[in-house]
C-alpha positions in Angstrom: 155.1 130.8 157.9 155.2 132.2 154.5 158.1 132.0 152.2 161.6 133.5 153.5 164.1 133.4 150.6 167.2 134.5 151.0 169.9 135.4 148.2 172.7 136.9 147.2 172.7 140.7 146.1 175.4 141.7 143.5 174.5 144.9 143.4 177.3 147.5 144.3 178.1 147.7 147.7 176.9 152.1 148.8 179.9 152.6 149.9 181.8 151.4 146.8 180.2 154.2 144.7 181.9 156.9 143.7 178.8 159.2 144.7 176.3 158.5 147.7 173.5 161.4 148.5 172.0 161.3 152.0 169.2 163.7 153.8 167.7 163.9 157.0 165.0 166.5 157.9 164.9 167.4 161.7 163.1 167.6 164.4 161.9 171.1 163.5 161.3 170.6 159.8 157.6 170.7 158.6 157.7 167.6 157.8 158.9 166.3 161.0 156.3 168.0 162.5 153.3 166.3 160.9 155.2 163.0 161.2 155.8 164.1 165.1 152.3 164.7 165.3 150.8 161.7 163.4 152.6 159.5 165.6 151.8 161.4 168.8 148.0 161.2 168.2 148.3 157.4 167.1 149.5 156.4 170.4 147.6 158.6 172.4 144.6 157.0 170.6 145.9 153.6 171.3 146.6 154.1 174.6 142.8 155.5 175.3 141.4 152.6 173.1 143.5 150.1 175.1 143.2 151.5 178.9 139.4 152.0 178.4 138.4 148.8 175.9 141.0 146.5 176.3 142.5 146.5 173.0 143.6 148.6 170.3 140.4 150.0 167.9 141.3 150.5 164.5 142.6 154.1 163.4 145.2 155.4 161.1 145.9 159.3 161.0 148.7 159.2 158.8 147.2 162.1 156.4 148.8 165.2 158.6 149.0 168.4 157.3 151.0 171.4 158.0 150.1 174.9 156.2 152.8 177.2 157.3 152.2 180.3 159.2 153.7 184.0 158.7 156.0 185.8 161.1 158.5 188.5 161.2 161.3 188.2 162.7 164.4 190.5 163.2 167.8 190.7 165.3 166.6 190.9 168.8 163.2 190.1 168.5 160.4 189.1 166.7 156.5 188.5 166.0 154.4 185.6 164.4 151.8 187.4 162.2 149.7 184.0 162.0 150.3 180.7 163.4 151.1 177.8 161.9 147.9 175.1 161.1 148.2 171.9 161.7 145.3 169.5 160.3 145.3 166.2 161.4 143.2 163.7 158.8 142.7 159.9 158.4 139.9 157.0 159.9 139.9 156.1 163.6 137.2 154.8 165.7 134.8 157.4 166.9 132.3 155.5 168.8 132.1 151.4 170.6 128.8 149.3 170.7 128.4 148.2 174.5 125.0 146.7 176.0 124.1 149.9 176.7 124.3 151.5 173.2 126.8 153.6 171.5 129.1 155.3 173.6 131.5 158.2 171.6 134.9 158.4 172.1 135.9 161.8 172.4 138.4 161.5 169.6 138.7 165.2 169.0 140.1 166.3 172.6 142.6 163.3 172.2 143.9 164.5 168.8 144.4 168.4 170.1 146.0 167.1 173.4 148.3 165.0 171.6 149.1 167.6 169.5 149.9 170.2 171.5 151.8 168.1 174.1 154.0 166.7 171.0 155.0 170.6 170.4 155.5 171.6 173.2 157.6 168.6 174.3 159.4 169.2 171.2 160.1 173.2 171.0 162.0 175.3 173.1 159.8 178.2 171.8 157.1 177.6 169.5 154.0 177.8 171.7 151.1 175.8 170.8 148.7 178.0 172.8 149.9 181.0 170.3 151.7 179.6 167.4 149.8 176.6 166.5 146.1 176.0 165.3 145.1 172.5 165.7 142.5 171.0 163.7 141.2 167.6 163.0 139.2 165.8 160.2 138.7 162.4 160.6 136.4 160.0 159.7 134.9 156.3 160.4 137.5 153.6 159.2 135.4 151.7 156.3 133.4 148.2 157.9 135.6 145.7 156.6 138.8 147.9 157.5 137.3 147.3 161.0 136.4 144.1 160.7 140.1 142.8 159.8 141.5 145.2 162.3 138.9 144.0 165.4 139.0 140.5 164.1 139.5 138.1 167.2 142.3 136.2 165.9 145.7 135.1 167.8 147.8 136.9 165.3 146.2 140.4 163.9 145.4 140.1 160.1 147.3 142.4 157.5 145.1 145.9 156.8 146.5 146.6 153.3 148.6 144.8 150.8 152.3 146.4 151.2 155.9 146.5 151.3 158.4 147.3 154.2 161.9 147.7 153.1 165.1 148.4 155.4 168.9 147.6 155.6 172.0 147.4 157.6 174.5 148.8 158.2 174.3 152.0 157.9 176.9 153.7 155.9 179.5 156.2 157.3 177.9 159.3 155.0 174.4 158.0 156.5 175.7 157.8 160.1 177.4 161.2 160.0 174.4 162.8 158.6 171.5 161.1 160.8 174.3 161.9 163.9 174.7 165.6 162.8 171.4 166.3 163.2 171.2 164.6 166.6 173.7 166.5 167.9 172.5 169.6 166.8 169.0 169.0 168.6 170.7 167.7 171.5 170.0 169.4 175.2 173.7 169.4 175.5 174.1 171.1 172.2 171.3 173.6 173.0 172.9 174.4 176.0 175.9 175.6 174.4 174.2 177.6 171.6 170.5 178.0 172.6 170.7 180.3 169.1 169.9 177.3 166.9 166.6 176.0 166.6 165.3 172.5 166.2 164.6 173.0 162.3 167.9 171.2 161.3 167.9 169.8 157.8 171.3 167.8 156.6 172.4 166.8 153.2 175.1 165.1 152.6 177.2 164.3 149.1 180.2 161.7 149.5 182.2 162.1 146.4 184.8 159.2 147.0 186.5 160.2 149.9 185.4 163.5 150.1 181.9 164.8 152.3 180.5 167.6 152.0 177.4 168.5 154.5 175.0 171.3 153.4 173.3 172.2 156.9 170.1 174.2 157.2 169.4 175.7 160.5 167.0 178.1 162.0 168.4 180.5 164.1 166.3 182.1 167.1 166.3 185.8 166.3 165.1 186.9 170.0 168.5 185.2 171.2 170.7 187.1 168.3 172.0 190.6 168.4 173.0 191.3 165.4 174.5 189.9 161.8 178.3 189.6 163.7 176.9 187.5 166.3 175.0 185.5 163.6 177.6 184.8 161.6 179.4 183.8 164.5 176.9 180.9 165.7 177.3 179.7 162.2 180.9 179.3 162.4 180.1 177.9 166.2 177.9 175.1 164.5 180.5 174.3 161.9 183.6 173.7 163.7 181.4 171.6 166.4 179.9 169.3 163.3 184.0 169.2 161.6 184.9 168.3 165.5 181.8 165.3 165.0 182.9 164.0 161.8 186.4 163.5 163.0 185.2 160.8 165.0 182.3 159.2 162.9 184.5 159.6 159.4 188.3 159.9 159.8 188.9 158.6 156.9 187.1 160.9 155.1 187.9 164.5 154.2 184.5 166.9 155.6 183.7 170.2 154.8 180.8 171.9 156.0 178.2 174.5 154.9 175.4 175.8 156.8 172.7 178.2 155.6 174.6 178.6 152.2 171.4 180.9 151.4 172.6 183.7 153.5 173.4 186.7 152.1 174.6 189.5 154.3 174.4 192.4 151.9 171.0 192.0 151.6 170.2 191.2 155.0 168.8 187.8 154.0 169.3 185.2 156.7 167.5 182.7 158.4 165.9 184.3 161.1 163.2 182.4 163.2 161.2 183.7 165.9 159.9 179.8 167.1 163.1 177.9 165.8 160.9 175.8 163.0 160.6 177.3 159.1 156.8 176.5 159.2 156.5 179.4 161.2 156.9 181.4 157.6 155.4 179.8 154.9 157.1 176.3 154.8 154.3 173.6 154.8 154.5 170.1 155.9 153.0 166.4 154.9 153.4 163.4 157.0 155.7 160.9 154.9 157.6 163.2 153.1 160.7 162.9 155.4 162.7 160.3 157.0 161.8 157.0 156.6 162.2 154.0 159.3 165.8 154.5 159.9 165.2 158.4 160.4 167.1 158.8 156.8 166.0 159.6 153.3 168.8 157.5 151.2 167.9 157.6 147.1 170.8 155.3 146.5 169.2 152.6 148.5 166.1 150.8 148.3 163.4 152.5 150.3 160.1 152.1 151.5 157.3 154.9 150.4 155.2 154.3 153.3 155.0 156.4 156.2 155.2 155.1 159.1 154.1 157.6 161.4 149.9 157.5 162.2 149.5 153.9 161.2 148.1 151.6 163.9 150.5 149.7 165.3 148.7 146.1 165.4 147.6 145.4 162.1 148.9 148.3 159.2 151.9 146.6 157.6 152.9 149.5 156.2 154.4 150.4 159.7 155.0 147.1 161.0 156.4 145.8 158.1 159.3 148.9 158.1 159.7 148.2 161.7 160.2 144.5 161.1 162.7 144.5 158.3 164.4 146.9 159.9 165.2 144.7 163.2 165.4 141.5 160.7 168.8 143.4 158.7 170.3 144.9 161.5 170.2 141.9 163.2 170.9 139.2 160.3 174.0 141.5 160.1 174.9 141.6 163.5 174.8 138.3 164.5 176.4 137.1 160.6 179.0 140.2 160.3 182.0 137.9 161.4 181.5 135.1 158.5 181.8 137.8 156.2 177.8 139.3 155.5 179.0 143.2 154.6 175.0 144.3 154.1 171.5 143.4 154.3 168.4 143.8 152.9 164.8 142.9 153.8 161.8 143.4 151.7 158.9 142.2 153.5 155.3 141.9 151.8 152.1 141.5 153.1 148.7 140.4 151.9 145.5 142.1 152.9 143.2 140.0 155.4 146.0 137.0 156.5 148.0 137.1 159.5 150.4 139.5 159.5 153.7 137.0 160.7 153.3 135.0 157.2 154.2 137.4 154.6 153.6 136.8 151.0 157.3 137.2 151.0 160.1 138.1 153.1 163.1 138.5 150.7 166.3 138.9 152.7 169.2 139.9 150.1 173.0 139.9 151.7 176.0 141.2 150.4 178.9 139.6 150.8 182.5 140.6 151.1 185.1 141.0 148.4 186.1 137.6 147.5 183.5 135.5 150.0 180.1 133.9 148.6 176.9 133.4 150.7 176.9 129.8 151.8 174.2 127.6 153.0 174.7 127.7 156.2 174.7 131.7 156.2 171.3 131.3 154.4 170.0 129.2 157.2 171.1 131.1 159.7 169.7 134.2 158.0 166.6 132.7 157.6 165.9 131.3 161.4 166.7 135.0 162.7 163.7 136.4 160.2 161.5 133.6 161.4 162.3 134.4 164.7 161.5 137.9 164.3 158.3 137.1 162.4 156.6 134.8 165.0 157.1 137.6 167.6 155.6 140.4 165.5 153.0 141.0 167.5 155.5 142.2 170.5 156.3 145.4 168.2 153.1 147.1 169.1 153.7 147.6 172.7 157.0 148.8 172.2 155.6 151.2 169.2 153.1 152.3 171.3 156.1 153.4 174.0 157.8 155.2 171.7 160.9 152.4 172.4 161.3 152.1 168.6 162.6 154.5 166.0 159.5 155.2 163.0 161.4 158.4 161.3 
């Protein structure tokens, strides 16, 4: 096992600050979409690589790109002018050496497929028969890429030389703001106001005890009448986020804005005709949005890796998020009661050695007002990251079902 050092973090506890700033794109966003995407054609690859050779092959399409379309849209109705393009790019394998020769993998069908089934799995209305063009370009991962990847070993070998980074818990701002959203996509929430579409962004300031949430929301123009109605649904979506934060943060005072870039005398709102922004211009990258705990949090440390696209045996700089993230949330679960109030894991890899012996797994707790991290907390930290690292290779099945959280 490689080093595990745990220590104590002095650092100001989030929720002491007088400020905290936390954003999470949606399901709609652009940027969702290409992480959506990357991640659907990663495990449809692995599940073709696995049900037809045994075993993952090396790929990594984490290089997705959205170019937004055009579209018109307008109270009761509307038209996209040009779809949206989605171009999926990165190294995979295209092709397996068996007795018999070379036989391709038909890579390209897998990558549209998974594409398309994402979207339309995803969206109410944004067809990706009509909306959507799918393209691919991908090439052959470099030899010794493959070779580390492939390598028959017990415990896959690291792919890269990175850093996964995650904490626990999360904060009320960050739970109110990663639950907003949620709720907004929800079916039961749909069902109530079928008007807003699944491109949801929240931003959320705390300012002491005050939150403010700045909500962006694509509204389905087909489904509204006119700008009453509209204005309406926006006051619907408000008062049901105010009736949310009452029970995530009652201690806190909420207000609530949503599409603040309105402006009714100039018939400026935001229409949609497929309930996503890409439809009109807004483009998309894959690791631009959430990172492993589906939030983007500048007053914590964070990762820069995204984890959506990466194969799941060997690329740390999935596994590695995925890891730390299970390591905090359960070093503070399990620790919470002798007084741990946070927890952070930085866990870093080293290109070509097995991927459960880091170069370093940091763990860095904070303690509560007036307690100090013992030895035996250290201890105990340290066995449940051990744990967790000698059963690392269990995370790829359970990536690969879609049973963990990536963004």
């Amino acid at each position: 096992m490689g080093d595990i050092v745990v220590e104590e973090f002095y650092y100001p506890s989030v929720e002491d600050m007088e400020v905290e700033i936390v954003e999470r794109k949606g399901l709609g966003h652009p940027d969702y979409i290409c992480d959506g995407v990357a991640e659907a054609v990663s495990k449809a690859l692995s599940s073709y690589y696995f049900e037809n050779y045994g075993r993952i092959l090396h790929h990594n399409v984490d290089k997705v790109l959205l170019v937004g379309g055009q579209s018109n849209p307008w109270f009761g109705g509307g038209v996209v002018l040009q779809p949206i393009r989605i171009i999926v790019s990165g190294r995979l394998t295209t092709d397996v050496q068996l007795e018999s020769g070379f036989k391709p993998i038909p890579f390209g069908t897998i990558i549209v497929d998974a594409t398309k089934r994402w979207i339309k799995e995803s969206f109410r209305f944004l067809d990706p028969e009509v909306h959507v063009i799918v393209d691919y370009k991908v090439g052959r991962g470099s030899v010794d890429l493959r070779a580390i990847v492939e390598a028959e070993t017990d415990v896959p070998l690291a792919n890269d030389t990175s850093v996964g980074l995650a904490f626990a818990p999360l904060s009320s701002l960050e739970r109110l703001v990663y639950e907003t959203e949620r709720y907004l996509n929800s079916r039961g929430f749909k069902s109530k106001l079928p008007m807003v579409g699944e491109d949801v962004k929240v931003m959320g300031l705390r300012r002491g005890s005050k939150i403010v949430l700045t909500i962006a929301s694509a509204m389905i123009s087909s489904l509204i009448l006119d700008p009453g109605e509209y204005v309406s649904v926006k006051e619907q979506v408000k008062e049901e986020v105010l009736d949310l934060a009452t029970r995530i943060t009652p201690n806190h005072v909420v207000e609530v804005y949503v599409n603040t870039a309105d402006i009714r005398e100039k018939n400026i709102f935001y229409l949609t005709v497929t309930g996503t922004s890409a439809e009109h211009g807004d483009d998309g990258a894959t690791g631009r949005g959430n990172r492993v705990n589906g939030l983007i949090t500048p007053f914590r440390p964070m990762s820069l890796e995204a984890t959506a696209g990466k194969n799941p045996v060997s690329h740390v700089g999935k596994i590695y998020n995925v890891v730390a993230k299970d390591i905090a949330e359960t070093i503070y679960m399990k620790l919470s009661n002798k007084g741990v109030r946070e927890v952070y894991v930085s866990l870093l890899s080293q290109i070509g050695k097995p991927i459960n012996k880091p170069q370093i797994a940091n763990i860095k707790i904070k303690m509560e007002k007036e307690m100090k991290l013992t030895n035996d907390i250290r201890m105990e930290a340290e066995a449940l990251a051990y744990e967790k690292l000698e059963r690392i290779t269990e995370y790829t099945k359970k990536i690969v079902r879609g049973e963990l959280q990536l963004f």
